[in-house]
N, C-alpha and C positions, 0 to 999 in steps of 0.2 A: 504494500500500500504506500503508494508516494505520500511525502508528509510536506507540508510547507509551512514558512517561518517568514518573520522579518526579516531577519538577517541572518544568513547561512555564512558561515567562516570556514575557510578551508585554511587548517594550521594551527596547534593548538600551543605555538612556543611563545614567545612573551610580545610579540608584535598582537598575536589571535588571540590570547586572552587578554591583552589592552583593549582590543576593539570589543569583545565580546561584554566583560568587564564594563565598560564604558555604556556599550549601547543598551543592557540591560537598566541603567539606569533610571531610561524612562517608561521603561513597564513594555519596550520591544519584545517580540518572542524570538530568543536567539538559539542557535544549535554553533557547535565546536565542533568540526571533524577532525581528527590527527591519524594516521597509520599506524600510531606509537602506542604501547602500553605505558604511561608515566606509574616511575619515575621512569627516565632515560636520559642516557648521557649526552651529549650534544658538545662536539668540538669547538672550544675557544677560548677564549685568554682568562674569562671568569671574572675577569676586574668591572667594579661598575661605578662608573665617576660621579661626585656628588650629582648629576642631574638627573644618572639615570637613578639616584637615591630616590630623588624629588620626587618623580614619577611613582616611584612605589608609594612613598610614603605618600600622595595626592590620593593612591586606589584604596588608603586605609590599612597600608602592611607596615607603617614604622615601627613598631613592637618588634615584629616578628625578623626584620631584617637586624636588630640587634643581635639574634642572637649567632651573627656569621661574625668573618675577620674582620675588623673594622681597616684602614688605613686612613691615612692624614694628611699624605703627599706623595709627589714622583720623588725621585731620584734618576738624574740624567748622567749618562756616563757616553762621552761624547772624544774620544775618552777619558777627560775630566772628568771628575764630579763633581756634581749640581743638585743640592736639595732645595725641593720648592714643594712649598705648603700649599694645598687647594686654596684657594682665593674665598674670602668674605663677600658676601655679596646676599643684599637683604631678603628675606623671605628662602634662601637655599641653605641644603648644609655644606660646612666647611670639609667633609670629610667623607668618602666611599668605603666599598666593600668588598670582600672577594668572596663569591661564591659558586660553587660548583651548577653548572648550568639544567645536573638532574635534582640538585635542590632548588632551583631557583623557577625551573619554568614550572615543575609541581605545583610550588606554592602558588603560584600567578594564576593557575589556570584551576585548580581547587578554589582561589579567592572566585572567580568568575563562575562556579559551580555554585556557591555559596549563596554570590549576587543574584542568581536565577537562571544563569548559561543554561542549559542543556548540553552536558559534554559527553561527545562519543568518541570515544577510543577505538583503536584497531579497524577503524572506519577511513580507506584508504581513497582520496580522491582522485580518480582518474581524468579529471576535467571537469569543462561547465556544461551545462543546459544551455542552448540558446537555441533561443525562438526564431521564429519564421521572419519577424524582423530584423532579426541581427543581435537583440537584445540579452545577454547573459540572463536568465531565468532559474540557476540553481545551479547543484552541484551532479555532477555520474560519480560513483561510488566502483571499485574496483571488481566490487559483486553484483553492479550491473541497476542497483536500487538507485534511483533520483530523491533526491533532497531539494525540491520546490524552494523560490524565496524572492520577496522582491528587491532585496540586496543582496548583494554577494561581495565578502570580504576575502580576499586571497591574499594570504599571508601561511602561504605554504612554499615557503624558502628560495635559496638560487635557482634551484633547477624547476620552478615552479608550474609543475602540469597546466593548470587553468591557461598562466601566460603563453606555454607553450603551446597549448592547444588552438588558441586564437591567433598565433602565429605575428605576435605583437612584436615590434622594432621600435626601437628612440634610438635617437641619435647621443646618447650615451651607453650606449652596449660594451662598447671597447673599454671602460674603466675598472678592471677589478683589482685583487691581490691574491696571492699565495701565501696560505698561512700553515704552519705545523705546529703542534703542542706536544708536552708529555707532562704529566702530573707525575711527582716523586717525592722521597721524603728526604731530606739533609737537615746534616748534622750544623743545625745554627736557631739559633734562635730565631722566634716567629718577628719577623720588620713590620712594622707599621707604615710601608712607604712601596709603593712598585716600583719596581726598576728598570729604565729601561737603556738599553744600551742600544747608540745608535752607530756606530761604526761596526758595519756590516758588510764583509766584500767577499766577492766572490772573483776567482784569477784577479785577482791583485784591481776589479773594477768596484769600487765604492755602490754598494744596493738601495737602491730606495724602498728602504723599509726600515726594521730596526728590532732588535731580542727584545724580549723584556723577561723579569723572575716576578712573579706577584707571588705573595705572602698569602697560603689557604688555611692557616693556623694549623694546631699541633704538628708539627714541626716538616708540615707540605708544602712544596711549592708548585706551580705551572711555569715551566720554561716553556718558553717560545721563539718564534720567529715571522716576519711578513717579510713579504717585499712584493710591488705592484709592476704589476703588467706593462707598463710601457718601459724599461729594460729591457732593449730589444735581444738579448741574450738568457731572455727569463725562463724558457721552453728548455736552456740545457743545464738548469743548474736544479742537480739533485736534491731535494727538498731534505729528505730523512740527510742525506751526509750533511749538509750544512748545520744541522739543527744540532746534528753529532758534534759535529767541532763546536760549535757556539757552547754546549752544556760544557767541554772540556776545557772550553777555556776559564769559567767561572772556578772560585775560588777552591783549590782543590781538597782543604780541610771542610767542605760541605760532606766529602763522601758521597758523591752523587753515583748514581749507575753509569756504564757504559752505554750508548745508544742500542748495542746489540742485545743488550739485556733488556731495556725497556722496549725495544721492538718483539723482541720474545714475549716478553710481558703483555703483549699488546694493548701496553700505554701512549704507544705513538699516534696521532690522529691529526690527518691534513685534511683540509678545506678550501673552496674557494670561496669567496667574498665578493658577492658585485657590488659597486659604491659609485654616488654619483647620480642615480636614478636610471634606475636600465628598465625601466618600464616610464615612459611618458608622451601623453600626457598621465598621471598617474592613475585615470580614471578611463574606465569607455562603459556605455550603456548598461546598467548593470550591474559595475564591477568594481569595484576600487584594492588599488595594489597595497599593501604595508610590508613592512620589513624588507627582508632580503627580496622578498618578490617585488621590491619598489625598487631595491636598488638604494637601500636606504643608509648603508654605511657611509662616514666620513670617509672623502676622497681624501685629505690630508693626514687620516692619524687608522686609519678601518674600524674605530670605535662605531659598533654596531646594536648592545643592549642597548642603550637610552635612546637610539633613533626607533630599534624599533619597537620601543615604548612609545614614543612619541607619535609616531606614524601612526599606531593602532590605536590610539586615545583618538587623534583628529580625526580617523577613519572611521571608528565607531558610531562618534558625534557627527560626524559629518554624512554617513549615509541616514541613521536618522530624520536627521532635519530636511536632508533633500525629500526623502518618502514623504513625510509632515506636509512640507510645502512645496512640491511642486512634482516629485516623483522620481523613479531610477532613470530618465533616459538623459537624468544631466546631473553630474556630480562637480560641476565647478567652483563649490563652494570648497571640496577639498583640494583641486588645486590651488583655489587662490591662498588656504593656509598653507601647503606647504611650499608654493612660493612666498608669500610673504616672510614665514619663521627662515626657511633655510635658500634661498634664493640666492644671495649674494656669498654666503657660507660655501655652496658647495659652487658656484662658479669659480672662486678663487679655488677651491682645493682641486678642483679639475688642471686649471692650472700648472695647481702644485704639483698634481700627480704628474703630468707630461714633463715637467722640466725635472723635475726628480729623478727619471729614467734615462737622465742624461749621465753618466756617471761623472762627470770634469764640474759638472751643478752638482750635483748630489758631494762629491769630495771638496769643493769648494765649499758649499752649506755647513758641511762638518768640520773643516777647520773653522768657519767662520764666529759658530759656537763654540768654540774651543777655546776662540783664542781672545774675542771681544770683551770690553768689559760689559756687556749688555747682556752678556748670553744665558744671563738667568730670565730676562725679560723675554729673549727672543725663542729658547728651550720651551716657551710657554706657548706659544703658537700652533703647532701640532696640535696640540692636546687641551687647549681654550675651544669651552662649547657655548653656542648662543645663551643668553640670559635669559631668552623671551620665553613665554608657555608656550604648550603646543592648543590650549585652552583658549 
């Protein structure tokens, strides 16, 4: 028996229960679909910067994100080091978290169960429904069952079925990164600061990207590594070996593993990241994109939880109010927020990403940090996220 809703979400990681979460607010009838039985692991750096704090604690989880790592600042190793404290700044906290992403999109998406979501697990979306006019009208389920809606939030990741079905292009397709992680335990006390190390070469060419170690408490860390796509030598540089050397070079009283041992372990886990808006306009008849399915990572730093936090808050609200007033076959009300909030944000970091993968830029940028007396101010660039709500 096909079922229909308000709003149908395909995606149930922290982008899809931001919108889910959100849109339930005003008494919507919403469904979650995920492939996933949660909890489930999800590859990525785990860090969440005070704004993607703000966001939680907007959905009513500030308690509850106590009970994770706290942190209080970066640490830039450039390769200098640079300690910088998150910035004061009114109404935000001064201070983020590290948390494991099967603890983190659980909570999000139980809070949104809680709210009134209807969430279905192990419920696999194969694409959308669309009508005889062109209009997205639901979700095809992997077993063949339709899910009716007169919204449709797609917030089911990079490789996102729905987008792919509709055979969507923007002229920001081209901007992603390559990223690898491993979670492990060393021998050091738990830091209250992530680190991030941005001298990063491969054959002696400077990477536009950069490691980091975030702090997971009792005595865990996530090492990593990114480096983005326009490095035109980016297709031949081994991801796992790189990551190898980066952990070997960290300080060797950690006692870290070997890479071959954490690949045995099968704590290795690489991803891609599209960033920039690789779906736009972000919306078509129907449909509207959030998260990775929007393309919604920072093109200057791949910081990805608080956009798509953010995405899914204004997607949520924002297909709402179109249904309200005026209906699915025009959702411009969520472009114009997400141009207005990040508009001029991700034009510069597009930018950034292209002159980045220059390496003679990229090696210049890093001595320039290095060696200026500014480079606490300018270290902070990357990693500076808009002030403005996504509200």
């Amino acid at each position: 028996m096909t079922q229909r809703y308000d709003v149908a979400i395909a995606g149930g990681g922290p982008a899809g229960a931001a919108a889910a979460w959100q849109a339930v607010q005003t008494g919507a009838r919403v469904v979650v679909l995920d492939k996933a039985d949660f909890p489930r692991d999800k590859p990525c750096g785990d860090g969440l910067t005070p704004r993607a704090v703000s966001l939680v604690q907007k959905m009513g989880l500030a308690d509850e994100i106590t009970k994770f790592h706290r942190v209080d600042g970066v640490t830039i190793f450039s390769p200098s080091q640079w300690e910088l404290s998150f910035p004061r700044r009114p109404g935000m906290p001064n201070h983020g978290y590290c948390i494991a992403r099967r603890d983190l999109d659980t909570l999000l998406l139980e809070h949104a169960r809680s709210a009134g979501a209807e969430v279905r697990q192990s419920a696999e979306v194969a694409g959308p429904v669309v009508d005889e006019d062109g209009r997205v009208a639901g979700l095809t389920l992997k077993s063949g069952e339709r899910v009716l809606a007169d919204a449709v939030i797609a917030a089911d990741g990079a490789y996102s079925p729905v987008k792919r079905a509709l055979k969507l292009t923007s002229r920001y397709n081209g901007y992603s990164a390559i990223a690898i992680r491993a979670e492990m335990q060393a021998n050091r006390p738990d830091s209250d600061s992530l680190a991030i190390h941005l001298k990063l070469a491969f054959q002696k060419d400077q990477l536009p990207g950069y490691g980091w170690v975030f702090p997971m408490g009792g005595g865990r860390i996530n090492v990593g590594l990114g480096y983005v796509n326009t490095y035109k030598r980016w297709q031949q540089i081994n991801a796992t070996q790189l990551l190898g050397e980066f952990v070997a070079s960290l300080p060797p009283e950690w006692e870290l593993p070997a890479i071959n041992e954490l690949h045995k372990a099968k704590a290795v886990q690489g991803w891609r990241l599209p960033m920039g808006f690789t779906a736009w306009p972000p919306w078509r008849p129907g449909v509207l994109f959030a998260g990775d399915a929007l393309g919604a990572a920072r093109p200057a730093s791949g910081a990805g939880i608080s956009k798509a936090l953010q995405s899914g808050l204004a997607a949520g609200e924002c297909a709402v109010a179109a249904l309200v007033n005026g209906g699915p076959d025009d959702f411009t009300n969520y472009q114009q927020r997400i141009t207005s909030i990040w508009g001029r944000e991700y034009r510069q970091g597009r930018l950034f990403h292209r002159l980045a993968g220059i390496p003679a830029v990229a090696n210049a940028g890093v001595h320039l940090l290095d060696g200026v007396n500014q480079a606490k101010s300018l270290a902070r660039l990357p990693f500076r996220e808009d002030t403005r709500s996504a509200s």
